[in-house]
VOBA-1610 file (N, C-alpha, C; in pm, whole numbers, padded with zeros to 5 digits, always signed):
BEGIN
Unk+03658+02807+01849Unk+03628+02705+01752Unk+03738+02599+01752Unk+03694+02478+01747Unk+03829+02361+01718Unk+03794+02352+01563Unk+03975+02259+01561Unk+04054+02277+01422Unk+03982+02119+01383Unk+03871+02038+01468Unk+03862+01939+01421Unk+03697+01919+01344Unk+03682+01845+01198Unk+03607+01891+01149Unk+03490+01801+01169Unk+03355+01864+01172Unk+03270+01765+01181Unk+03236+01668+01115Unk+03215+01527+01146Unk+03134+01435+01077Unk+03082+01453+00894Unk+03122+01439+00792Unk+03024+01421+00673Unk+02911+01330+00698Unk+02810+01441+00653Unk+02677+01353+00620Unk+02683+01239+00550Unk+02628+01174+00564Unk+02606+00982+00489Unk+02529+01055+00370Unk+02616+01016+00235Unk+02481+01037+00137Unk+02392+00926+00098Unk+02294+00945+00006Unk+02164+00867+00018Unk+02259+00716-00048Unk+02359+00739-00140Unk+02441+00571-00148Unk+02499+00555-00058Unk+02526+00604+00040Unk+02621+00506+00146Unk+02509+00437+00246Unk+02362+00550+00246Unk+02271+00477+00345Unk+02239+00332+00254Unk+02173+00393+00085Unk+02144+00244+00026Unk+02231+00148+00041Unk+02345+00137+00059Unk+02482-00012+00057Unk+02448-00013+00192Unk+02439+00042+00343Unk+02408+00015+00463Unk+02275-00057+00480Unk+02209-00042+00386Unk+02073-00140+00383Unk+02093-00279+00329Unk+02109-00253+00199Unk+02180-00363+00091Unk+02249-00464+00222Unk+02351-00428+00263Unk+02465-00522+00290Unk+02384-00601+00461Unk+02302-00489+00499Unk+02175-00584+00650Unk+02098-00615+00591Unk+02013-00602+00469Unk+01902-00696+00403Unk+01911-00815+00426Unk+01793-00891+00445Unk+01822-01059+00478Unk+01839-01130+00335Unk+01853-01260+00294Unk+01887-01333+00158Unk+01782-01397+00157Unk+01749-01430-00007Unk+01677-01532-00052Unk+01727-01564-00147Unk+01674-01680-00158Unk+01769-01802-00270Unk+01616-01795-00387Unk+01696-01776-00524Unk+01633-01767-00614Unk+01598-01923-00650Unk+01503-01971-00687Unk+01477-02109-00746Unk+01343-02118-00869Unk+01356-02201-00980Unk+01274-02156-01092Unk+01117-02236-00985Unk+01016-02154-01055Unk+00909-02189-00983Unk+00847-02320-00969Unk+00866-02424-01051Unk+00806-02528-01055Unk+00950-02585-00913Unk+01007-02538-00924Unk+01118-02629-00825Unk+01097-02551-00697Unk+01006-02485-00680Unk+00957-02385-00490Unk+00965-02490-00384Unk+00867-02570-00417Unk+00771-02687-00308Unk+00924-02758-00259Unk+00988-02830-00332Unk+01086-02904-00340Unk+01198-02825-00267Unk+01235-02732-00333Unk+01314-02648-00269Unk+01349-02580-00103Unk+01191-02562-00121Unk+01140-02508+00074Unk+01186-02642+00148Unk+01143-02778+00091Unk+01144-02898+00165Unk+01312-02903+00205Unk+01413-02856+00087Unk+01529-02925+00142Unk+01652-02814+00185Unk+01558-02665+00164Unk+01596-02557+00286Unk+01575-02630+00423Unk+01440-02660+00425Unk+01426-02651+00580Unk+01500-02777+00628Unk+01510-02852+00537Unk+01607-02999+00608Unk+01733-02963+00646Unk+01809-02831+00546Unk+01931-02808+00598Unk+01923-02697+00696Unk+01826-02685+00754Unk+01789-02550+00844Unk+01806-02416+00825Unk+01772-02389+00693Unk+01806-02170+00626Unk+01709-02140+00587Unk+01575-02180+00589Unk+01459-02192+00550Unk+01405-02044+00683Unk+01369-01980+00622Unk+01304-01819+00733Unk+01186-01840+00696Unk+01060-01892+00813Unk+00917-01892+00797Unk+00890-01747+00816Unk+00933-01661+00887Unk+00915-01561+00930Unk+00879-01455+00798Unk+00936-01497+00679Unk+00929-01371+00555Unk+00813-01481+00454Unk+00745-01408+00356Unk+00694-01443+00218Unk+00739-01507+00149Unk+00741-01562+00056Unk+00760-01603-00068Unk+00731-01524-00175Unk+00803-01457-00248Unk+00761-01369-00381Unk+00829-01418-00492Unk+00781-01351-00633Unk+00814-01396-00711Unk+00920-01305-00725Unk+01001-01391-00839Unk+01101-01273-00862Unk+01092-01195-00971Unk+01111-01072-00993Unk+01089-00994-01128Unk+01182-00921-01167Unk+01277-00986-01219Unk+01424-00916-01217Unk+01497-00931-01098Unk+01537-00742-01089Unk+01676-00721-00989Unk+01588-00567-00919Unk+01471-00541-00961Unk+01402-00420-00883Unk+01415-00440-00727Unk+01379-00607-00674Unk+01367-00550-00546Unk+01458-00634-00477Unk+01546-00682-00526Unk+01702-00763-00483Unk+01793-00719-00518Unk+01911-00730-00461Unk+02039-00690-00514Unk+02141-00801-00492Unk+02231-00841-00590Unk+02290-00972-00606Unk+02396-01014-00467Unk+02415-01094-00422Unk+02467-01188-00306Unk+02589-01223-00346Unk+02593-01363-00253Unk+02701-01485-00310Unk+02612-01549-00441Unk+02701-01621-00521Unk+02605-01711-00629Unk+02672-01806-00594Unk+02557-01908-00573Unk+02534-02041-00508Unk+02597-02160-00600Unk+02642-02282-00620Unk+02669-02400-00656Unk+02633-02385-00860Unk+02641-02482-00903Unk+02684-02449-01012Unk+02607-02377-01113Unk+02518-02390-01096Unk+02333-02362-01162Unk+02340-02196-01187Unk+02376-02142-01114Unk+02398-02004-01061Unk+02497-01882-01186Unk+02552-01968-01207Unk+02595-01907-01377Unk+02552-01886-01488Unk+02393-01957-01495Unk+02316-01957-01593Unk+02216-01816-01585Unk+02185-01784-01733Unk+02094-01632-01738Unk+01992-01702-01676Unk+01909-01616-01581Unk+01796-01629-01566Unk+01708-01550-01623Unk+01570-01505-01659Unk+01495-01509-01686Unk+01452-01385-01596Unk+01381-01259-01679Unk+01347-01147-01563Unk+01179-01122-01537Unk+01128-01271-01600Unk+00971-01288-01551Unk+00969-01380-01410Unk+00783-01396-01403Unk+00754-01443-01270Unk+00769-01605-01276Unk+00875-01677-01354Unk+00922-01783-01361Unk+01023-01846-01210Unk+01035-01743-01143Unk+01104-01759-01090Unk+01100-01742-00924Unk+01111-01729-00817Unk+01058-01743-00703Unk+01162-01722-00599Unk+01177-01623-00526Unk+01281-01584-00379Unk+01196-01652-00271Unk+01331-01726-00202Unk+01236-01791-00144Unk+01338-01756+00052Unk+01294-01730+00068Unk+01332-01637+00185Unk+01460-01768+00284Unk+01546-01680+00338Unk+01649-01803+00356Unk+01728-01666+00493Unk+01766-01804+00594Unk+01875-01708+00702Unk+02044-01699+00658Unk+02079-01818+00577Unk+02187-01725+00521Unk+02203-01851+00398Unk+02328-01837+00344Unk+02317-01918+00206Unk+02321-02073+00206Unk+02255-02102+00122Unk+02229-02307+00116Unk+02363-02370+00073Unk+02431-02471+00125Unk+02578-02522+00146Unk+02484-02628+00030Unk+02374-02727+00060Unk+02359-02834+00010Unk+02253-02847-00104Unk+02157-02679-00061Unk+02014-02693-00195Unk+02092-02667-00265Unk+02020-02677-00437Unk+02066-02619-00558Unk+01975-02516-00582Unk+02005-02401-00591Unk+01935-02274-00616Unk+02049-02155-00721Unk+01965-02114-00816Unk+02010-01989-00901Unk+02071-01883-00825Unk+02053-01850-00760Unk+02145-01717-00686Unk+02106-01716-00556Unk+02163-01636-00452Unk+02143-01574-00398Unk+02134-01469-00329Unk+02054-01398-00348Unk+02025-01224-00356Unk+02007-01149-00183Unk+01988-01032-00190Unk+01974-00961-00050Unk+01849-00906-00109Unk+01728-00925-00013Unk+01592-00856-00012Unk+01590-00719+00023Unk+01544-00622-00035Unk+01554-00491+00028Unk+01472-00435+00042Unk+01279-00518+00021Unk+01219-00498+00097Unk+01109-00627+00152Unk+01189-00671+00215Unk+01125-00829+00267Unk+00922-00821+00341Unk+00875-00910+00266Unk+00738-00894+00317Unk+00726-01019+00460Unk+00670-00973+00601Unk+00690-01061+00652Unk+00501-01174+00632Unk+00573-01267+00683Unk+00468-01368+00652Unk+00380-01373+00740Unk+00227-01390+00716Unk+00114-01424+00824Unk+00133-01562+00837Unk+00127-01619+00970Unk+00186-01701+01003Unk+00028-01812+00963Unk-00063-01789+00949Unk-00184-01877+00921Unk-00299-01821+00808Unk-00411-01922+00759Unk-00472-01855+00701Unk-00582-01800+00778Unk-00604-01807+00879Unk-00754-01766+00993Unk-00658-01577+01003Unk-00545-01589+01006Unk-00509-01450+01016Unk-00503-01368+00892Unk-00520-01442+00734Unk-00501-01340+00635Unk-00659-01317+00620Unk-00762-01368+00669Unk-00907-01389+00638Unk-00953-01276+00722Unk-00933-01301+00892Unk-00957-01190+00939Unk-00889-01043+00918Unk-00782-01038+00865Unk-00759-00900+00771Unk-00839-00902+00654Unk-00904-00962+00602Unk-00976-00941+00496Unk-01162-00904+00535Unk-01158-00934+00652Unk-01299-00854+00718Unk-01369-00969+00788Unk-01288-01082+00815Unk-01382-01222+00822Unk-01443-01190+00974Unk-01537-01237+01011Unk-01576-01251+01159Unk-01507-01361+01203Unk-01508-01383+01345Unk-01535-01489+01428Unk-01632-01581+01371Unk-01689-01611+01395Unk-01796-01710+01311Unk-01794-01727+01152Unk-01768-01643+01082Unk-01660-01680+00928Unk-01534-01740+00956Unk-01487-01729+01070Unk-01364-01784+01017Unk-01393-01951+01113Unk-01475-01976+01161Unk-01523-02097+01203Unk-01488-02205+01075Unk-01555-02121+01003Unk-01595-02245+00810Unk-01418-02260+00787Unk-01340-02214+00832Unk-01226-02173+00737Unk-01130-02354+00768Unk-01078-02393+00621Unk-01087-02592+00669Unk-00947-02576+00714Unk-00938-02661+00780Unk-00804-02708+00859Unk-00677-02733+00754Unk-00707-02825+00670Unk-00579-02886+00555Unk-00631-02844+00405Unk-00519-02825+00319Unk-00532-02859+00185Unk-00403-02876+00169Unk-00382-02916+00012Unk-00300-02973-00085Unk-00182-02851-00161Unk-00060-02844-00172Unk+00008-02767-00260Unk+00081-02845-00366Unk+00021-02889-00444Unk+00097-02974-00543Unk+00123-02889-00651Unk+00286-02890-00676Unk+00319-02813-00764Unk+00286-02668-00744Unk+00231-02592-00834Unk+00228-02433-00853Unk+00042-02410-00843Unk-00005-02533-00743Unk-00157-02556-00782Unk-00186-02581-00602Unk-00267-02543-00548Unk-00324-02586-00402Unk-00462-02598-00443Unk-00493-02752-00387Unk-00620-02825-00363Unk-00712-02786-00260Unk-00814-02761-00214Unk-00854-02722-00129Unk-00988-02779-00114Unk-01059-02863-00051Unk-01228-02849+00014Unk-01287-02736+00095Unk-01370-02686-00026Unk-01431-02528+00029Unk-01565-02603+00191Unk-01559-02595+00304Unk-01656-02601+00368Unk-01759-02536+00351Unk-01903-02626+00333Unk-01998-02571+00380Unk-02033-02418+00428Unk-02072-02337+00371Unk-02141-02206+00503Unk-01998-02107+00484Unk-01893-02147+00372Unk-01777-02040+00358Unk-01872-01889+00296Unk-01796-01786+00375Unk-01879-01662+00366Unk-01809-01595+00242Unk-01691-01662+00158Unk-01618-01604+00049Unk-01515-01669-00023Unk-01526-01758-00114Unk-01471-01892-00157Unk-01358-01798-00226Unk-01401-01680-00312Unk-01292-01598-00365Unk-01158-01538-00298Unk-01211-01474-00118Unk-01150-01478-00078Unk-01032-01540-00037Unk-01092-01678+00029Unk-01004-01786+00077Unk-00913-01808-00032Unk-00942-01837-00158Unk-00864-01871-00259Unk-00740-01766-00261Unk-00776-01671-00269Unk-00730-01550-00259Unk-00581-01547-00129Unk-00685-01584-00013Unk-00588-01563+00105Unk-00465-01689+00133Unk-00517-01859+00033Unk-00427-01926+00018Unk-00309-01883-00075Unk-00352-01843-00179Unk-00211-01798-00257Unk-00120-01712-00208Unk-00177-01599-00091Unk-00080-01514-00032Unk-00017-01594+00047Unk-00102-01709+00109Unk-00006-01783+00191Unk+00122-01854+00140Unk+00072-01883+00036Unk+00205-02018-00062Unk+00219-01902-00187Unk+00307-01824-00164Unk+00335-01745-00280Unk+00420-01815-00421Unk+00436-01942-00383Unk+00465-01987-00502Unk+00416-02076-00566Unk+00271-02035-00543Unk+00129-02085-00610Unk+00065-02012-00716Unk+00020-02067-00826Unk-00026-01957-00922Unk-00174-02021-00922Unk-00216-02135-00858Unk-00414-02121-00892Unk-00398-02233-00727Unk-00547-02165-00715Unk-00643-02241-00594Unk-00715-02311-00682Unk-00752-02419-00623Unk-00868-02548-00730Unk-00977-02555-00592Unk-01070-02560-00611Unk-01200-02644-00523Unk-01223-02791-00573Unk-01144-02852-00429Unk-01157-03028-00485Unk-01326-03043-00448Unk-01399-03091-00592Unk-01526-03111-00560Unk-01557-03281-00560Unk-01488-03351-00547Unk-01451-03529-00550Unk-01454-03588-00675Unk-01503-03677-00699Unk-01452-03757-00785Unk-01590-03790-00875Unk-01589-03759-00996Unk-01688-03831-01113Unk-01662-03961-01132Unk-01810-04009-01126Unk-01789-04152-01228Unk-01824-04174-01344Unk-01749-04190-01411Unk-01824-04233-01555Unk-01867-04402-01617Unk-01976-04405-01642Unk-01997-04593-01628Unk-02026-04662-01576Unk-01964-04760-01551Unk-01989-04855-01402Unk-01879-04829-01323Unk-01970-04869-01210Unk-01857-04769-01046Unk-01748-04828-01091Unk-01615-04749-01081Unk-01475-04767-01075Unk-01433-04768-01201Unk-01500-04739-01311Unk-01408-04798-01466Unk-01356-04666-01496Unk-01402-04579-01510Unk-01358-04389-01524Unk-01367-04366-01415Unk-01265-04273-01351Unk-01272-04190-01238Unk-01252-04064-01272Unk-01224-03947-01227Unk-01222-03797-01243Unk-01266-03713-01149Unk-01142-03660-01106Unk-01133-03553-01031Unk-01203-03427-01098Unk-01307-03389-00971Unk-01382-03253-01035Unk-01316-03123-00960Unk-01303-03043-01029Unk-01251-02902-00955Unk-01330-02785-00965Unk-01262-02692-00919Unk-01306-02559-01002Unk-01230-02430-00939Unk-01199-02365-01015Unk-01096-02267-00981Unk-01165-02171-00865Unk-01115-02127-00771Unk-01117-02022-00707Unk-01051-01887-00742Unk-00917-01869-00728Unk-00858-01818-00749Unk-00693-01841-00849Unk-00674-01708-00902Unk-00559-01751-00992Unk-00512-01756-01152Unk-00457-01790-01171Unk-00445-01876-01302Unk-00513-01951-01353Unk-00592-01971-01439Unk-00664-02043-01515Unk-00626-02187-01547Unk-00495-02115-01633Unk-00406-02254-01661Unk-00332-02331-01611Unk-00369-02437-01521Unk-00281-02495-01443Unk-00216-02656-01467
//
């Protein structure tokens, strides 16, 4: 027998801090400030298409980072006010509330023809599926095509796409009221989501 002793087992906290400390970061930002936010990640290049967008709900599925520029001292809020927004390492120039380590990062479908066909779509369903819509604010606009085999769905499969969306609208065009041009009005109708938008 040698006098030299074996290895200690890793206990289950030294594996959790070995996760913790390789987890990738996301920069916390309040939700109405997402859209804006993604725009001036990706201008400074820390912006990770590769992960989700989730909301944040507390500290359950993050664990605290560096804290970012001055904002970052303030309580936040442990509802879905708030939005991780997936990042390759910390923002020098955005303004964001913290930044946290993900510890269990969702990765992103890179289109919506791919969250549809996980949802059972055919080939020929996903024909109808429209090229562009709108993310304004915490709201995405959308023209449902013709011959769509599941308007709930799609609605459905846009918000997973823009997770820091809380309603899908169906742009149905424009009302007139009167004589052409004196009232205008945008007609909608919810798909999916939030009601209140």
């Amino acid at each position: 027998m040698s006098d030299e002793e074996a290895p200690a087992e890793p206990t289950p906290e030294d594996v959790l801090e070995r996760a913790q400390a390789d987890a990738p970061l996301a920069a916390i930002v309040e939700k109405p400030r997402a859209e804006t936010a993604i725009e001036s990640l990706r201008a400074e290049g820390v912006y990770d298409d590769s992960r989700r967008v989730r909301e944040e709900r507390g500290r359950s599925g993050a664990a605290p980072s560096n804290k970012m520029g001055s904002e970052t001292t303030r309580e936040r809020g442990d509802g879905p006010d708030t939005v991780a927004l997936p990042v390759t390492e910390p923002p020098a120039e955005t303004s964001v509330l913290e930044v946290v380590r993900q510890l269990e990062p969702e990765p992103r479908n890179q289109n919506l023809e791919d969250l549809l066909a996980d949802r059972g779509w055919s080939d020929a369903d996903l024909e109808t599926v429209p090229g562009s819509w709108a993310v304004i604010g915490s709201v995405i606009l959308v023209t449902v095509p013709e011959g769509c085999p599941d308007e709930q769905a799609l609605g459905e499969a846009l918000l997973e796409l823009h997770g820091e969306a809380d309603s899908v609208l169906a742009d149905e065009g424009i009302a007139n009221n009167g004589e052409a041009g004196t009232h205008r009005e945008p007609r909608t109708r919810l798909l999916a989501g939030a009601r209140d938008t």
